[in-house]
N, C-alpha and C positions, 0 to 999 in steps of 0.2 A: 504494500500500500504506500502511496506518496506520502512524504512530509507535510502537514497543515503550512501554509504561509500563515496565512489568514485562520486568527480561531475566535471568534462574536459568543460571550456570554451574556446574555438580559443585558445589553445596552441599551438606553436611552438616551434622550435626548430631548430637554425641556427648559422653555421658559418661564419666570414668574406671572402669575395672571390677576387679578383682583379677586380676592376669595378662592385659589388655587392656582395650577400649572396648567399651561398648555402644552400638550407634548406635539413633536416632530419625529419620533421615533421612539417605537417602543416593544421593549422586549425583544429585539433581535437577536437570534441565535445563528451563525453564519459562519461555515468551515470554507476554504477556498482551500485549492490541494496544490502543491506543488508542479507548473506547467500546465494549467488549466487556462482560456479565458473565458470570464463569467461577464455576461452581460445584466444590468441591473437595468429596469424598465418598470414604468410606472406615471400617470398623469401627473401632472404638472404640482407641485405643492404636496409629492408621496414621499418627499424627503428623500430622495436621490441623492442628489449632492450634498447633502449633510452628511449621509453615511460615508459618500467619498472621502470629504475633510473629514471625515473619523478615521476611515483605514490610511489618509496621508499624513496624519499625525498634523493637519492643519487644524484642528479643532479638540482644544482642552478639556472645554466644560461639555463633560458627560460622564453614564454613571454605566457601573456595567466592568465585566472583564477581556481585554481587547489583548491575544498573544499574535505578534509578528515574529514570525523565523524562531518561534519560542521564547523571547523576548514580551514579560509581562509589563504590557505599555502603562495600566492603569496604575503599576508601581514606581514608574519611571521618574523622573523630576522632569522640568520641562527641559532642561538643557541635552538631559539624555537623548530626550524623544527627539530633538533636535537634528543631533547625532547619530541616531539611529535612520530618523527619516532620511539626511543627505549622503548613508551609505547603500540604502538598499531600495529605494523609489526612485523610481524617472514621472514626471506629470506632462499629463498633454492639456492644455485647455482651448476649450469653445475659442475665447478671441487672443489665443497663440502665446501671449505675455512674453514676447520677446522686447528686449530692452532696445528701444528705439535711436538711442545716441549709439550704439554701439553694431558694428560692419554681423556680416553672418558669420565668419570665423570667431570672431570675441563674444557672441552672443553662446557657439557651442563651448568656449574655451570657461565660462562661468561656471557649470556645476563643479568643471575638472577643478577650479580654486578654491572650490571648496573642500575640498578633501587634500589638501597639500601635495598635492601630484606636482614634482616638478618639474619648470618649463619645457626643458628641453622632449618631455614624454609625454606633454600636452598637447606639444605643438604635431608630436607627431601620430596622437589620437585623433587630434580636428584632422589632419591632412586624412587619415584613413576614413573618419565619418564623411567628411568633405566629398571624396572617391564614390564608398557607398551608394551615398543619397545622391550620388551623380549633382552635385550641388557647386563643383569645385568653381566652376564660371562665376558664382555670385557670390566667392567670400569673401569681396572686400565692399559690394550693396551694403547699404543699410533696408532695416523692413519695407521703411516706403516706399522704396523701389522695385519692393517683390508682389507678384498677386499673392492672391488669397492664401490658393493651394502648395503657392513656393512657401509662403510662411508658416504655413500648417508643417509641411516638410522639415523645415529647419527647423520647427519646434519640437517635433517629433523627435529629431534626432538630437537635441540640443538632451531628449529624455533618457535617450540610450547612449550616452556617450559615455558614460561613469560605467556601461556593462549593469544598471540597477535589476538586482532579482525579481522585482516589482512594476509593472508599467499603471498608473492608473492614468483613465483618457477620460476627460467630463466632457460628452456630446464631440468629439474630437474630427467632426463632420459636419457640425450643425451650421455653419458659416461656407460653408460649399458647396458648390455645382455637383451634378452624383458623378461624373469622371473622375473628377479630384475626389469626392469621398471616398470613389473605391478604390483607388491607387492608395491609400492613408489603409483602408482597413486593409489589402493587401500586402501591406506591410506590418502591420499589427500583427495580422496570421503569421506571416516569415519569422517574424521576433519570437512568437510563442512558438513556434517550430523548432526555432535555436534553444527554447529552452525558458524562455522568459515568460513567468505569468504574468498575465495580463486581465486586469477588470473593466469593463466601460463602463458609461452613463447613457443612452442614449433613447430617442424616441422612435429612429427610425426601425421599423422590423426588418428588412433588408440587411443593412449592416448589423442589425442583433444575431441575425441566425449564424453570422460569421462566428461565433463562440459554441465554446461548444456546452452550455448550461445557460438559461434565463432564470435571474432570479426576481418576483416584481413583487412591488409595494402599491400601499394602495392606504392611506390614511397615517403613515409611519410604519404598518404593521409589514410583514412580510407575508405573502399567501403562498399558502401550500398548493 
C-alpha cells in the first residue's frame, strides 16, 4: 500500500458569528496516497479552497488533525509549517502570482532561494526547467509580455522547480482558452506520472476526470 501524503482528521474550519460559529468546513476526514491526483469539486462557496490553504499550510486557524509526509502539522509552530510547506509543495494559482518586476528566469529562480540552493545549481535548475517547458525564448520577458497560457506555464513550472513531492493547483485552468487548459493538465498528468502527487480545485469536469479520484463538497461537508 502507498504512503499517506495527505492524512485529514475532523478538520474544521470556522468563523465567529453572533450567538455562535459559522462553519466553512467541517468534519473532514481525507487520506490522499502517495502519487495519486485527486480532484476536489464542489459549487461555489463548498469550501474548496479553504481546504487547499489547509493542505498548503497557507491557512493556521483550524481545528482538527492534519499529517503531511507524516509530519503532524497541527503540532507544528508556525515557522515549522513554514518550513515544511517550502520543502515539499509546489502551488499553481487561478491568476499565476508571478512576480511582475521580475524576467521568467528570476521568477523560476525564487522558490530555489528559498531553500538555500546555491547559485551556481540554480542557475542550472532554471536553465533545465527553462529546456523543459520549452520556455527558454522568454527568460528574460517579464509577465506582461507573456499570454495567458505562457504564464500559467511558467507558473506551473516556477511549482516544480524545487522537485516538491506535493503539486496543489487552485482552478489552475480557470483563466484559459481549453487549448491552453489542456496542455496545463497534460502536464499535470506527466508530473504525477514522474511520480508527483498532485490535488486540484476545479469546476471544470473535463479537466476533473484527468485525476484519477473526485473528491466533492457540498456545504463544507465532504459526500460520500
Amino acid at each position: 500500500m502507498a504512503d499517506s501524503v495527505i492524512s485529514l482528521r475532523n478538520v474544521e474550519k470556522s468563523y465567529p458569528l453572533a450567538g455562535g460559529r459559522s462553519y466553512v468546513l467541517r468534519r473532514i476526514d481525507l487520506d490522499i496516497e502517495e502519487g495519486e491526483f485527486v480532484t476536489i469539486m464542489g459549487p461555489s462557496g463548498a469550501g474548496k479552497t479553504t481546504l487547499l490553504s489547509i493542505l498548503g499550510l497557507l491557512d493556521d486557524s483550524w481545528e482538527g488533525e492534519y499529517r503531511l509526509l507524516g509530519e503532524e502539522v497541527h503540532q507544528l509552530r508556525p515557522k515549522e509549517r513554514r518550513k515544511l510547506a517550502a520543502r515539499s509543495i509546489g502551488f499553481v494559482f487561478q491568476q499565476y502570482h508571478l512576480l511582475d518586476d521580475l524576467t521568467v528566469a528570476e521568477n523560476l529562480d525564487v522558490p530555489l532561494s528559498y531553500r538555500s540552493v546555491r547559485k551556481p545549481e540554480r542557475q542550472a535548475l532554471v536553465a533545465d526547467v527553462l529546456d523543459r517547458f520549452q520556455i527558454v525564448g522568454k527568460k528574460d520577458l517579464f509577465p506582461s509580455q507573456l499570454s495567458g497560457g505562457q504564464q500559467q506555464l511558467v507558473a506551473v513550472a516556477r511549482a516544480v522547480i524545487a522537485s516538491p513531492t506535493l503539486i496543489l493547483a487552485d482552478e489552475p485552468t480557470g483563466s484559459l482558452h481549453s487549448s491552453q487548459g489542456k496542455m496545463i493538465m497534460d502536464l499535470l498528468v506527466e508530473l504525477n506520472r514522474e511520480g508527483t502527487t498532485v490535488v486540484q480545485v476545479t469546476h471544470n469536469e473535463e479537466f476533473a476526470a484527468y485525476g484519477n479520484r473526485i473528491v466533492n463538497l457540498l456545504d463544507g461537508w465532504i459526500q460520500s
